[in-house]
Backbone bond lengths (Angstrom), bond angles and torsions (degrees), N, CA, C in turn:
res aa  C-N    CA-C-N  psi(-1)  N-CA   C-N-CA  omega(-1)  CA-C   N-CA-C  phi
1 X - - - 1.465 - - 1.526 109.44 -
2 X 1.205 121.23 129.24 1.315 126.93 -170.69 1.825 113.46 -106.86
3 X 1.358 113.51 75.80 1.218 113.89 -177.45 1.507 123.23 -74.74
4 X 1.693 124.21 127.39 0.841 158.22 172.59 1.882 112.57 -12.23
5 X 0.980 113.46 137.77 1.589 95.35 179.15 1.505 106.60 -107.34
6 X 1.357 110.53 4.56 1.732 104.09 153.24 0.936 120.85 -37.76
7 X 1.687 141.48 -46.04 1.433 130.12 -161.67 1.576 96.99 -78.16
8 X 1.276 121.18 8.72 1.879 96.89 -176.36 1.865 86.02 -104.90
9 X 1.742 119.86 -0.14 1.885 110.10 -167.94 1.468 89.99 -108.36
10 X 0.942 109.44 146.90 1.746 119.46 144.32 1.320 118.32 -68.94
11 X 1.070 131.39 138.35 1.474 140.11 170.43 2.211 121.97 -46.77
12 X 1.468 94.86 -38.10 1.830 103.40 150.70 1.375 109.76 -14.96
13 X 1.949 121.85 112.15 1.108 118.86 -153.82 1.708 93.21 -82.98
14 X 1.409 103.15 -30.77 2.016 107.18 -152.81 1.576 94.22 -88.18
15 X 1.299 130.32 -12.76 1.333 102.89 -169.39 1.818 97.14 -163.12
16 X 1.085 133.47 135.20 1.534 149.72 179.19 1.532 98.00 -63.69
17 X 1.178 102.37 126.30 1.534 118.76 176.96 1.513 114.04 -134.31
18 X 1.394 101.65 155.55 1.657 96.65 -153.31 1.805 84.19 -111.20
19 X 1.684 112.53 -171.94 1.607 83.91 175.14 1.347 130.75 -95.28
20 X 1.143 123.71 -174.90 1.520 150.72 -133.10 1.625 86.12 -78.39
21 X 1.599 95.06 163.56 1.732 101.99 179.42 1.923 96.79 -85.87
22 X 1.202 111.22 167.23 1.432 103.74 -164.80 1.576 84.14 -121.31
23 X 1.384 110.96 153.12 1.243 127.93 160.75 2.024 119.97 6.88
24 X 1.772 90.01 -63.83 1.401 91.65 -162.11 1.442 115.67 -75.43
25 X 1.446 102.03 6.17 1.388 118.09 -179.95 1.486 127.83 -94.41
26 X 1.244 109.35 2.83 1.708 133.30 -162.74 1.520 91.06 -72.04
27 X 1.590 103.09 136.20 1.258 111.54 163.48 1.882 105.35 -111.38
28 X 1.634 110.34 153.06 1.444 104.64 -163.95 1.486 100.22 -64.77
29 X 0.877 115.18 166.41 1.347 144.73 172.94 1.829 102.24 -78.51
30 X 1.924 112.62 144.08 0.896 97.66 144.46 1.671 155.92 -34.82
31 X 1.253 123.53 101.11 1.856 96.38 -175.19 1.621 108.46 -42.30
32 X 1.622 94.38 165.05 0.830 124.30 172.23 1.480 125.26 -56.27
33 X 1.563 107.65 -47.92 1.643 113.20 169.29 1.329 110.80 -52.06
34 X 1.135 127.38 0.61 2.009 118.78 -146.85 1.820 76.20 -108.38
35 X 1.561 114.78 98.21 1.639 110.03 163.85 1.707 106.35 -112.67
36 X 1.065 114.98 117.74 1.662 131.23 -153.83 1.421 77.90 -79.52
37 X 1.870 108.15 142.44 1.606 104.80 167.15 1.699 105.86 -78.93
38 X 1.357 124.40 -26.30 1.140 128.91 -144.05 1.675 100.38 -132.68
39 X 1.389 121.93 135.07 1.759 121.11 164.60 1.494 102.73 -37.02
40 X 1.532 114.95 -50.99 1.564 104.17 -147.99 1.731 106.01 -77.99
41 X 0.947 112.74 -21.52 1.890 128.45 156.73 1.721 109.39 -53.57
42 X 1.091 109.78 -56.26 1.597 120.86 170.93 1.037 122.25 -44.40
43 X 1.645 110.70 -47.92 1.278 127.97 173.14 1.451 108.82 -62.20
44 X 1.326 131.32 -49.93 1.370 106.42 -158.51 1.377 111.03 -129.88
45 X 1.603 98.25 32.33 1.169 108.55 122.18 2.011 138.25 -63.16
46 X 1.518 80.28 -30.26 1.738 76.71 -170.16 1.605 93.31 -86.91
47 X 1.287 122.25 -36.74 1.481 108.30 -176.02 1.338 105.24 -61.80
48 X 1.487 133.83 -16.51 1.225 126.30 -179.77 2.110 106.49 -60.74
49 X 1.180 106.71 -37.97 1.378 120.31 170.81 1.121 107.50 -42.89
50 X 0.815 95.08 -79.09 2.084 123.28 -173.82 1.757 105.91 -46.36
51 X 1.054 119.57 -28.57 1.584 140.63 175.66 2.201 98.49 -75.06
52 X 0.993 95.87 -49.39 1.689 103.74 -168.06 1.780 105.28 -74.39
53 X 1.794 107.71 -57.27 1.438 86.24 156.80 1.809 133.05 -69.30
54 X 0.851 116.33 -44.18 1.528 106.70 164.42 1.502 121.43 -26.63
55 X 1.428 100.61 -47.01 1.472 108.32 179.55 1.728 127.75 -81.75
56 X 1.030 100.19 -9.14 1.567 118.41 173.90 1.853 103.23 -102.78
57 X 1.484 103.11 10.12 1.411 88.47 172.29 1.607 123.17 72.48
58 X 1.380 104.45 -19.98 1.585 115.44 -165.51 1.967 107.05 -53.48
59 X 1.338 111.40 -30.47 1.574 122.99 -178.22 0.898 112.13 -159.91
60 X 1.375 129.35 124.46 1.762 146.78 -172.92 0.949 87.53 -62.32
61 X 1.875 107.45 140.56 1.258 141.79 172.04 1.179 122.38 -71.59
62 X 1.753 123.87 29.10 1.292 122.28 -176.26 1.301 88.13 -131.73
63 X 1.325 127.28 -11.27 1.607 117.80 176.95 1.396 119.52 -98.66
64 X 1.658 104.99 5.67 1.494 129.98 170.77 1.353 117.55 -85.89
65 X 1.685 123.86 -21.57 1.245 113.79 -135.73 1.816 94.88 -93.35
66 X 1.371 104.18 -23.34 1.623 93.00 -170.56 1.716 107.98 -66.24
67 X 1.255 106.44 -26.65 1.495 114.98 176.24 1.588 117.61 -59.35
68 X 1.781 79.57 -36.28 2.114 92.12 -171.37 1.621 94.18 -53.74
69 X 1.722 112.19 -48.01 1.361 108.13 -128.09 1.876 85.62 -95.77
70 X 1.002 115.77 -6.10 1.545 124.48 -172.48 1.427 102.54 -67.18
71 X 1.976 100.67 -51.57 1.521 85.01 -146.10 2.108 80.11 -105.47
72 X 0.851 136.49 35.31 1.845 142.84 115.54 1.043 118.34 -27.68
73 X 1.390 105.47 -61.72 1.478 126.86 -147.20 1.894 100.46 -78.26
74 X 1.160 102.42 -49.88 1.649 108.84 174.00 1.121 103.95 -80.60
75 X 1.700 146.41 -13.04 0.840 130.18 167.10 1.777 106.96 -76.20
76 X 1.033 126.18 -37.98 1.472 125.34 169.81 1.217 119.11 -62.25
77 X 1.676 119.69 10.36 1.703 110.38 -175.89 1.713 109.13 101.65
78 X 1.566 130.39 -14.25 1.252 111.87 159.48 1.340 135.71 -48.50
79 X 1.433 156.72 137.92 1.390 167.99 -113.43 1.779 90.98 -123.97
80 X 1.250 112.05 96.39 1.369 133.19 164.19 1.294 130.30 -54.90
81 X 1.659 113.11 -5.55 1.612 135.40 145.21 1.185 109.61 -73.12
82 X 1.078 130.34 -49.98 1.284 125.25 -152.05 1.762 121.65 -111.84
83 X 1.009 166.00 163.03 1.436 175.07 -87.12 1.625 96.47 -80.09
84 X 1.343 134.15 -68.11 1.281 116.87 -162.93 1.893 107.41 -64.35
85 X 0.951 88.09 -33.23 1.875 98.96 -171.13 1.169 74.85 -51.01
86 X 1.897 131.59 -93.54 0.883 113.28 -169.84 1.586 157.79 9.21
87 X 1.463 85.98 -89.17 1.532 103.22 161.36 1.331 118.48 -34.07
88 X 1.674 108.45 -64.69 1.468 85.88 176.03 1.148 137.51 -95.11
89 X 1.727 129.21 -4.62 1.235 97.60 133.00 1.577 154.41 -11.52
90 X 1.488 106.79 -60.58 1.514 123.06 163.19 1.152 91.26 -45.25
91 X 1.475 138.00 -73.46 1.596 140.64 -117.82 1.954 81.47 -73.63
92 X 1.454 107.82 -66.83 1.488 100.33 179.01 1.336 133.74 -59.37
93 X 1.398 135.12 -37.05 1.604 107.74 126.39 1.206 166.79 17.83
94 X 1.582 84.85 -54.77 1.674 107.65 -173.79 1.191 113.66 -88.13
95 X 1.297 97.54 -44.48 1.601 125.40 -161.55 1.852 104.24 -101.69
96 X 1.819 113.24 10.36 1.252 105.13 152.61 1.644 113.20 65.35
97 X 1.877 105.97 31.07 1.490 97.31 -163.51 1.687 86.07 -123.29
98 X 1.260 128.76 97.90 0.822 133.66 -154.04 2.016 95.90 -85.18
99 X 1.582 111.72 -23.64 1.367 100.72 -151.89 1.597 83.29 -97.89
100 X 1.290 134.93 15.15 1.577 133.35 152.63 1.551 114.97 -96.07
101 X 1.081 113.39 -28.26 1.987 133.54 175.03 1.665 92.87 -52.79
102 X 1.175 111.51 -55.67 1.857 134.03 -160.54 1.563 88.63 -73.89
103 X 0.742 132.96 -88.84 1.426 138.68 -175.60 1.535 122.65 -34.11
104 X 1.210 126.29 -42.45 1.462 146.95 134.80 1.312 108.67 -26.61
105 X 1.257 132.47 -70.29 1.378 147.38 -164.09 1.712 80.22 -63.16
106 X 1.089 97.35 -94.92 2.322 98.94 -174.89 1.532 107.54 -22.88
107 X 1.266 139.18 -16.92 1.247 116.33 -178.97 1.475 102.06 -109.78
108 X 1.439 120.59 8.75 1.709 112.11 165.91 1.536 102.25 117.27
109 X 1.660 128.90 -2.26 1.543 128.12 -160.42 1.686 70.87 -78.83
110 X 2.002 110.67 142.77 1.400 124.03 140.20 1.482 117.25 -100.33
111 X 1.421 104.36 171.39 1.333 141.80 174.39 1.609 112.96 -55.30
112 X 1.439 92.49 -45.68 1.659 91.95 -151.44 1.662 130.66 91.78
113 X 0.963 106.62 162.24 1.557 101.49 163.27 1.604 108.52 -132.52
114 X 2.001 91.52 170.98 1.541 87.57 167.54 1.611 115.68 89.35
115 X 1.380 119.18 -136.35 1.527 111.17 159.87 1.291 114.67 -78.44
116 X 1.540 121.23 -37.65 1.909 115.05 -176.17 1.745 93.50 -47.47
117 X 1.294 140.62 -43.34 1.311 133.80 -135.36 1.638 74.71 -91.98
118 X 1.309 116.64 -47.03 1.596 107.82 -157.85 1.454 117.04 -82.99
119 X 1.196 125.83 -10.52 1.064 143.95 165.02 1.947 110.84 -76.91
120 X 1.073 108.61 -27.70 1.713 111.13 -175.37 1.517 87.50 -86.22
121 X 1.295 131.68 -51.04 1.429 139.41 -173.63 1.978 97.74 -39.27
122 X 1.535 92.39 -72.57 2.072 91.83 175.76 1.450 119.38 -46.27
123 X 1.646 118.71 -37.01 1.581 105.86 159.76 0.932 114.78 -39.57
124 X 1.507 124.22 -58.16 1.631 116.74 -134.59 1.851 92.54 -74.88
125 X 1.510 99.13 -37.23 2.138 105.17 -176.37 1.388 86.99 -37.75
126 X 1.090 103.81 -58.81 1.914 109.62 -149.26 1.409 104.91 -48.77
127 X 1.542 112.77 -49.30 1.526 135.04 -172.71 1.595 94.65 -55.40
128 X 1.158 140.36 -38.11 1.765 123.84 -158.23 1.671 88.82 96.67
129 X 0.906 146.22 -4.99 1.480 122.23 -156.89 0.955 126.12 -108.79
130 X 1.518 137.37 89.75 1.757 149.21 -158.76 1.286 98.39 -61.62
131 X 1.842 118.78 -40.56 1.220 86.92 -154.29 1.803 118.41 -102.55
132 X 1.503 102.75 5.22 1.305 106.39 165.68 1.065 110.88 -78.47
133 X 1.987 130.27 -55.14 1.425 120.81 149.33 1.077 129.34 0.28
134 X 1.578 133.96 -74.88 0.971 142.06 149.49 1.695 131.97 -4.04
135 X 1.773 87.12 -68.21 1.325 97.51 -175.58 1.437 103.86 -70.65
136 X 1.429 143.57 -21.23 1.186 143.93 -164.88 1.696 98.50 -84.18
137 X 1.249 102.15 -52.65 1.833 90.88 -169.37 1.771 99.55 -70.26
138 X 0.809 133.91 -41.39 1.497 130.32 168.24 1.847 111.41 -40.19
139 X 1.395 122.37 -30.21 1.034 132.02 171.56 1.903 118.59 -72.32
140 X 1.656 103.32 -23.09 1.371 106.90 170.00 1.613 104.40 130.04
141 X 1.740 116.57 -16.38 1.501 130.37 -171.89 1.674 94.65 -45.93
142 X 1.672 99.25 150.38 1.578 109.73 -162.66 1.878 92.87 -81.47
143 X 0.836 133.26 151.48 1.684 126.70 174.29 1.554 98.56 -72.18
144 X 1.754 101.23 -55.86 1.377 105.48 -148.98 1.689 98.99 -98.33
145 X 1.685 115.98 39.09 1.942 115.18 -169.64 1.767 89.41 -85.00
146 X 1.122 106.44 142.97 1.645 137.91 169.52 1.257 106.88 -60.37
147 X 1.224 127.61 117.27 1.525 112.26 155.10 1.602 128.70 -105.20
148 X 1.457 133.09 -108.82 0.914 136.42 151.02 1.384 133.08 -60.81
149 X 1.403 128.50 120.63 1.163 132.54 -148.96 1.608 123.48 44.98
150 X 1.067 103.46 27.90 1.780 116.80 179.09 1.713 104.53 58.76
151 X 1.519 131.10 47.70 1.351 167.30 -161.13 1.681 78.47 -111.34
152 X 1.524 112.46 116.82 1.510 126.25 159.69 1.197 120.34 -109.99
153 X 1.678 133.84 152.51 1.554 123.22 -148.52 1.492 97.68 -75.90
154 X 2.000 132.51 -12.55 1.162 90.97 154.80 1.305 138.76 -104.99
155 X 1.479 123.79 33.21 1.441 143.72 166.00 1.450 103.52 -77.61
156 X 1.263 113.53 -24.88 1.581 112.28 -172.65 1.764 105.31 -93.20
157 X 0.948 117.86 -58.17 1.335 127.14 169.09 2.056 118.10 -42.79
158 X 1.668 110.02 -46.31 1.098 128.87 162.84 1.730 107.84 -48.37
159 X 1.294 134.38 -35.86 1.507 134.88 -178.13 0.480 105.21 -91.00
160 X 1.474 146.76 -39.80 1.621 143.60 178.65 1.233 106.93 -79.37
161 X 1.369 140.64 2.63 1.493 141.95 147.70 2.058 95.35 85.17
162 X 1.270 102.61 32.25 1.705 91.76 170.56 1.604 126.56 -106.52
163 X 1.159 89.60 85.01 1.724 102.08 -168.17 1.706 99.91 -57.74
164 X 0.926 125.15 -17.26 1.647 110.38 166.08 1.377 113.21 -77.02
165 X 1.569 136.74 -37.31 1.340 131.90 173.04 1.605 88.65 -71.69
166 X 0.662 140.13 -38.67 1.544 124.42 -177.09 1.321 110.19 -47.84
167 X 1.388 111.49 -60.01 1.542 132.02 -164.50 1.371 101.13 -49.65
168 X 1.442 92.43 -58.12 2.215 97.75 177.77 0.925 98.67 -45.96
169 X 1.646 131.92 -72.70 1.464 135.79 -129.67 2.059 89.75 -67.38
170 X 1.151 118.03 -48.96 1.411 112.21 -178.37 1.155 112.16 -67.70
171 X 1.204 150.10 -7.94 1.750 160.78 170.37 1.300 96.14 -84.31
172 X 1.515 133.69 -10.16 1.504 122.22 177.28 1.311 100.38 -126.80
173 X 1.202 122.46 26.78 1.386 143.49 163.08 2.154 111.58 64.57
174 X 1.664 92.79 63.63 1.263 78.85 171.76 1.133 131.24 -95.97
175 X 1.582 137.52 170.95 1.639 103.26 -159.50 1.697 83.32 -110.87
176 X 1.717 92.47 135.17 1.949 105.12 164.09 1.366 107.60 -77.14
177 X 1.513 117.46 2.52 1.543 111.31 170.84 1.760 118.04 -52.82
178 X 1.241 91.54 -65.34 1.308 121.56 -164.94 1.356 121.65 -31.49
179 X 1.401 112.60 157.99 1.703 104.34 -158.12 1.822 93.09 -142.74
180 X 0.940 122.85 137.46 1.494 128.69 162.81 1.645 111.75 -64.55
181 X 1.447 95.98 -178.40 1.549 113.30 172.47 1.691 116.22 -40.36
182 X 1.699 96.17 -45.68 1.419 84.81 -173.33 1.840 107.72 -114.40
183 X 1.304 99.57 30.52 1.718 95.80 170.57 1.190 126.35 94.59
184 X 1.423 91.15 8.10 1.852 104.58 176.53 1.661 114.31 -88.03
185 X 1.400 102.53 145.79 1.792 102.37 161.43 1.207 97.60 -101.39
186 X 1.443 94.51 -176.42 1.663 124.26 165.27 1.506 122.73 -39.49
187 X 1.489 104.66 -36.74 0.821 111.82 -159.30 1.626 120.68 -103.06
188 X 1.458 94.57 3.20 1.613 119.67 -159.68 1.794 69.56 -101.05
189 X 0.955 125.85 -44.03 1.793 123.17 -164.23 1.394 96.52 -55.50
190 X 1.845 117.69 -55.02 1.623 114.55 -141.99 1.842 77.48 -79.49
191 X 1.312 129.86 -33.30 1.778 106.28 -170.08 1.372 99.91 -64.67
192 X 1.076 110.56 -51.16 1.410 102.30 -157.93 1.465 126.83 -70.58
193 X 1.701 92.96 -12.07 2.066 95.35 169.33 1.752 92.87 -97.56
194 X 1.462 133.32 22.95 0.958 125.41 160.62 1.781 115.52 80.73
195 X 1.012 87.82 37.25 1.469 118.69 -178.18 1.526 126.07 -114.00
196 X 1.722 110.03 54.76 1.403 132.73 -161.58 1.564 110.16 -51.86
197 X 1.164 112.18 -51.22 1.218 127.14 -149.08 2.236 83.88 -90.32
198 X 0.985 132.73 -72.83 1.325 135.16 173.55 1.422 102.33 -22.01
199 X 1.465 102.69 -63.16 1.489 110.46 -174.27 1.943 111.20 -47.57
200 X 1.138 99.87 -67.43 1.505 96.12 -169.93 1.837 113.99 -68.45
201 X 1.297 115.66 1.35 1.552 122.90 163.15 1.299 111.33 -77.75
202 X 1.150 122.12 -25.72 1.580 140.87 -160.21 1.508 94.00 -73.99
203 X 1.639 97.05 -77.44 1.364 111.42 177.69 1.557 121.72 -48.46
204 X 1.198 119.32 -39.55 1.944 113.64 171.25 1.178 78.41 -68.49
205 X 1.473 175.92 172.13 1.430 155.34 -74.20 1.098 115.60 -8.86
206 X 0.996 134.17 -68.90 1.740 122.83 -176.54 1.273 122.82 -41.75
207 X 1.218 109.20 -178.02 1.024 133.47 -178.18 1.491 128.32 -132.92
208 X 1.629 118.77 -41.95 1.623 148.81 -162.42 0.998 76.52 -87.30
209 X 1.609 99.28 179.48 1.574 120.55 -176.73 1.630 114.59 -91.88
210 X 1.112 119.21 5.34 1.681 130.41 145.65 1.161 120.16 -44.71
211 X 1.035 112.14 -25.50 1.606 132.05 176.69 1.497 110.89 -78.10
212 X 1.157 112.91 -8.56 1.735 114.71 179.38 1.499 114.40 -118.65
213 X 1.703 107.96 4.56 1.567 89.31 -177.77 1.231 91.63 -112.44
């Protein structure tokens, strides 16, 4: 079986991202008292974040930079609806930083609909991050939308071995049927990134006859 090397990319259209920072990697959040008079104060505040993990090593500074250069760009007056907001949205997503996702959202960055929404939804899998996940399918994101190479958020979650995004993604009814471009499940992902034990949970999930090989 020749499994896909999607599960080692993030879905991030401009730049390959590896996965998301996990929990123990959280840097605090601005307090709460800290109300910026100005976006461009706002702004770098959060790059001040993004500066602290970099510096703790926690995530190479090249999987930061579209974020660096995103939220610049709105700090110089770019339209926080439209393409840079974007971007970094995705960028936080990816990278599972939920308390820059939140902050984004407060200054007016959207979701999107449709695939943008369902496509930010597969960041967040990728990212480790339930609770932006969360917030995305609550927004309307498809559970079971296709992305790259027809890779579904729980084929993506299944390689990265996170049996709790799993757990969600099947509590919002995703199907372990499902097969990509080239005929893989979910569960064909967690064996084949060596993920025995994921893998054969996957499979008592099914239903189809995938379930028997």
């Amino acid at each position: 079986m020749k499994l896909m090397n999607i599960c080692c990319v993030a879905l991030f259209p401009l730049v390959a991202w590896g996965a998301g920072a996990s929990s123990g990697n959280a840097v605090q959040a601005a307090p709460d008292a800290v109300k910026p008079a100005t976006y461009e104060k706002a702004c770098q505040i959060v790059e001040e974040w993004i500066d602290q993990i970099a510096g703790k090593g926690a995530l190479p500074s090249n999987k930061l930079s579209n974020l660096q250069q995103a939220l610049k760009a709105l700090s110089q007056g770019a339209d926080i609806h439209g393409r840079e907001g974007r971007r970094a949205l995705m960028a936080s997503a990816a990278l599972g930083r939920k308390d820059i996702f939140d902050f984004l959202l407060g200054r007016g960055a959207v979701p999107g609909k449709g695939e943008k929404l369902n496509a930010l939804f597969r960041e967040a899998v990728c990212g480790k991050n339930a609770a932006i996940a969360e917030w995305l399918f609550k927004q309307g994101a498809d559970v079971n939308s296709a992305g790259q190479m027809g890779s579904t958020p729980l084929m993506l979650a299944a390689c990265r071995n996170d049996r709790a995004m799993v757990d969600l993604l099947l509590g919002w009814k995703a199907d372990p049927d499902a097969v990509n471009e080239q005929g893989e499940t979910a569960a064909d992902y967690a064996l084949g990134s060596g993920c025995r034990e994921l893998g054969q949970y996957l499979k008592s999930n099914m239903k189809g006859k995938g379930a028997d090989k």
